[in-house]
Structures are given as structure tokens and as C-alpha cells.
C-alpha positions, 0 to 999 in steps of 0.5 A: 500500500501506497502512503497516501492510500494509507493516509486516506484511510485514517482520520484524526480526531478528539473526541470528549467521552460522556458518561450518564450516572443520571439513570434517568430516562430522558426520550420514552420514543427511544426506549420503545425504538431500543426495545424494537431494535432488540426485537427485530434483531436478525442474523445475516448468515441464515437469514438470507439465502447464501446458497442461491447463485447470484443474478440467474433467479432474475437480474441484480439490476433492470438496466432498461429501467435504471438508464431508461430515457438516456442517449447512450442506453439505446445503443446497448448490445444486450451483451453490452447491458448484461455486463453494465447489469452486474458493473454498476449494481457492484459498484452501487453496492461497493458505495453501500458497504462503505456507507454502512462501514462509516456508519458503524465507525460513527455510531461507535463514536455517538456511544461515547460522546452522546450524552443520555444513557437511553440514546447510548444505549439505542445506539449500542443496537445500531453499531451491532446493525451496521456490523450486520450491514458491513457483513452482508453487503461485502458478501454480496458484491463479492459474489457478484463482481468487485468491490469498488473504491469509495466514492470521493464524496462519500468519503468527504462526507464520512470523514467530517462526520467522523472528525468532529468533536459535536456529536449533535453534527455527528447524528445529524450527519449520519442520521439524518443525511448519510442514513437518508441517502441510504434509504434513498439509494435502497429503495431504488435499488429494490424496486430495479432489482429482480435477484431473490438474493439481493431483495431480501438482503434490502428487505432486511437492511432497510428495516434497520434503516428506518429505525436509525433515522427516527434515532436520529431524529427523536434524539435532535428533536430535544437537543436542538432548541437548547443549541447556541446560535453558533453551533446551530449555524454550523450545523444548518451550514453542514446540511447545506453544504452536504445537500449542495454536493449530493443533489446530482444535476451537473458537472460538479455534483453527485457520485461521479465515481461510476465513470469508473464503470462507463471508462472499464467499458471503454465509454466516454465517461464524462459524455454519459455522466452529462447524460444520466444525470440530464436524462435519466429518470433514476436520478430524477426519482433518487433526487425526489425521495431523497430531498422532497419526500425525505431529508428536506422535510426532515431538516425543516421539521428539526429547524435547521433551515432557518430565514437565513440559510433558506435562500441557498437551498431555493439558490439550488433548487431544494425549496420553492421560492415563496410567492 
């Protein structure tokens, strides 16, 4: 390994250690949330059918769906589409383990630096998913194809939620927009997928999911009102700037990583990157239930898009202008 691959997998941070000999329960919705997640608690080696040969039952990914309305799709031999099929679904899934393996380092960190012993404790169940998470998605892709390197965003994102000494930024952060992203990129992935195999992994997974973005927002519900100006300014410019960079509609935004595919392929990568994020309604939908449907709501509902950074989102086209 090279210094600088090494270098890039290690991030330096301080972080202050919490204790709570209160005993007291501060959230009644996490103690049901912890009890939920005792509950559904699963194990990855049996629950899921390893033994089924991965993408013969159906394909892994319906390419016809997934780069449906684009220019270069249309010109596709059909052994050229088998081959993107399994390409872009390890390379999906490659971005899924690594998110899921910054999740269980952050939620590793929120037991410590988090401040009531209910929310310790709910946290303590989802290191233990995102371990099972890491477990099964590595499985996976490797069955399917290769791992590919985390995407340069992710890991950015990932990295300054792992290096900050707020754990408000750190649940928010991971809770809220990288778990958000999550259940945006799972969903669409379950509904373009047609393996038994892969289903039923996302079916388990996003189960968990649903759970750690409640944590997240339950926990925020009760800290945020008590912030000092200051430290809430630095979160609301955190999501801003984090939602700036994940709203995928030009040359300098989204995971642009997959050119890594489109340029193993021979292809003009930057060409179809310009026309999947133009054409492809994919990422028009993947946009939708992230930013509508999901992550904007929720930032509104927690008061961290304030008269004062709302401007920048409706700059970007996040949130209506007001009439």
C-alpha cells in the first residue's frame, strides 16, 4: 500500500467521552425504538439465502429501467447491458458497504460522546446493525463482481462526520443525511432489482434503516432548541453544504465515481455522466425521495433551515421560492 492510500484511510480526531450516572430516562420514543431494535434483531448468515447463485433467479439490476430515457442506453448490445447489469449494481453496492462501514465507525463514536444513557444505549443496537450491514453487503458484491473504491464524496462526507468533536453534527450527519441517502439509494435499488438474493438482503437492511433515522431524529428533536446560535449555524451550514454536493444535476455534483464503470467499458465517461444525470429518470426519482419526500422535510421539521440559510437551498433548487 501506497502512503497516501494509507493516509486516506485514517482520520484524526478528539473526541470528549460522556458518561450518564443520571439513570434517568430522558426520550420514552427511544426506549420503545431500543426495545424494537432488540426485537427485530436478525442474523445475516441464515437469514438470507447464501446458497442461491447470484443474478440467474432474475437480474441484480433492470438496466432498461435504471438508464431508461438516456442517449447512450439505446445503443446497448444486450451483451453490452448484461455486463453494465452486474458493473454498476457492484459498484452501487461497493458505495453501500462503505456507507454502512462509516456508519458503524460513527455510531461507535455517538456511544461515547452522546450524552443520555437511553440514546447510548439505542445506539449500542445500531453499531451491532451496521456490523450486520458491513457483513452482508461485502458478501454480496463479492459474489457478484468487485468491490469498488469509495466514492470521493462519500468519503468527504464520512470523514467530517467522523472528525468532529459535536456529536449533535455527528447524528445529524449520519442520521439524518448519510442514513437518508441510504434509504434513498435502497429503495431504488429494490424496486430495479429482480435477484431473490439481493431483495431480501434490502428487505432486511432497510428495516434497520428506518429505525436509525427516527434515532436520529427523536434524539435532535430535544437537543436542538437548547443549541447556541453558533453551533446551530454550523450545523444548518453542514446540511447545506452536504445537500449542495449530493443533489446530482451537473458537472460538479453527485457520485461521479461510476465513470469508473462507463471508462472499464471503454465509454466516454464524462459524455454519459452529462447524460444520466440530464436524462435519466433514476436520478430524477433518487433526487425526489431523497430531498422532497425525505431529508428536506426532515431538516425543516428539526429547524435547521432557518430565514437565513433558506435562500441557498431555493439558490439550488431544494425549496420553492415563496410567492
Amino acid at each position: 500500500m501506497t502512503a497516501s492510500a494509507s493516509a486516506a484511510r485514517r482520520v484524526a480526531y478528539q473526541l470528549e467521552t460522556l458518561w450518564d450516572f443520571d439513570y434517568e430516562p430522558t426520550h420514552d420514543e427511544l426506549e420503545t425504538l431500543y426495545e424494537t431494535a432488540k426485537k427485530n434483531q436478525w442474523n445475516g448468515s441464515v437469514a438470507i439465502d447464501w446458497s442461491r447463485p447470484v443474478g440467474t433467479e432474475g437480474p441484480v439490476l433492470n438496466t432498461q429501467v435504471a438508464f431508461g430515457g438516456t442517449n447512450f442506453f439505446t445503443r446497448l448490445t444486450p451483451e453490452e447491458q448484461k455486463e453494465i447489469e452486474v458493473r454498476v449494481s457492484a459498484w452501487r453496492l461497493s458505495q453501500f458497504l462503505h456507507g454502512e462501514q462509516g456508519a458503524l465507525v460513527v455510531c461507535g463514536q455517538l456511544v461515547n460522546s452522546i450524552p443520555e444513557l437511553d440514546a447510548k444505549l439505542y445506539a449500542s443496537t445500531q453499531v451491532v446493525d451496521e456490523g450486520r450491514h458491513v457483513e452482508v453487503f461485502e458478501k454480496y458484491v463479492k459474489k457478484l463482481h468487485k468491490i469498488y473504491p469509495v466514492d470521493p464524496l462519500l468519503k468527504s462526507i464520512l470523514d467530517e462526520i467522523l472528525a468532529t468533536n459535536l456529536w449533535e453534527l455527528k447524528l445529524v450527519g449520519m442520521q439524518m443525511l448519510v442514513e437518508g441517502l441510504a434509504i434513498a439509494a435502497f429503495n431504488l435499488m429494490r424496486k430495479q432489482t429482480a435477484d431473490p438474493t439481493l431483495a431480501t438482503l434490502l428487505d432486511y437492511v432497510m428495516q434497520d434503516e428506518g429505525r436509525h433515522v427516527n434515532f436520529g431524529y427523536f434524539a435532535l428533536r430535544r437537543a436542538i432548541p437548547e443549541m447556541d446560535a453558533g453551533k446551530r449555524e454550523h450545523l444548518e451550514d453542514f446540511c447545506f453544504k452536504a445537500c449542495d454536493v449530493l443533489y446530482a444535476r451537473d458537472e460538479r455534483t453527485g457520485f461521479q465515481s461510476i465513470k469508473n464503470v462507463w471508462t472499464e467499458m471503454g465509454w466516454d465517461a464524462d459524455k454519459i455522466w452529462r447524460d444520466t444525470v440530464a436524462n435519466s429518470p433514476t436520478t430524477k426519482h433518487f433526487n425526489s425521495f431523497l430531498f422532497n419526500d425525505n431529508l428536506m422535510p426532515r431538516l425543516g421539521r428539526l429547524g435547521l433551515i432557518s430565514d437565513r440559510i433558506a435562500p441557498k437551498y431555493r439558490e439550488i433548487g431544494l425549496l420553492a421560492k415563496p410567492e
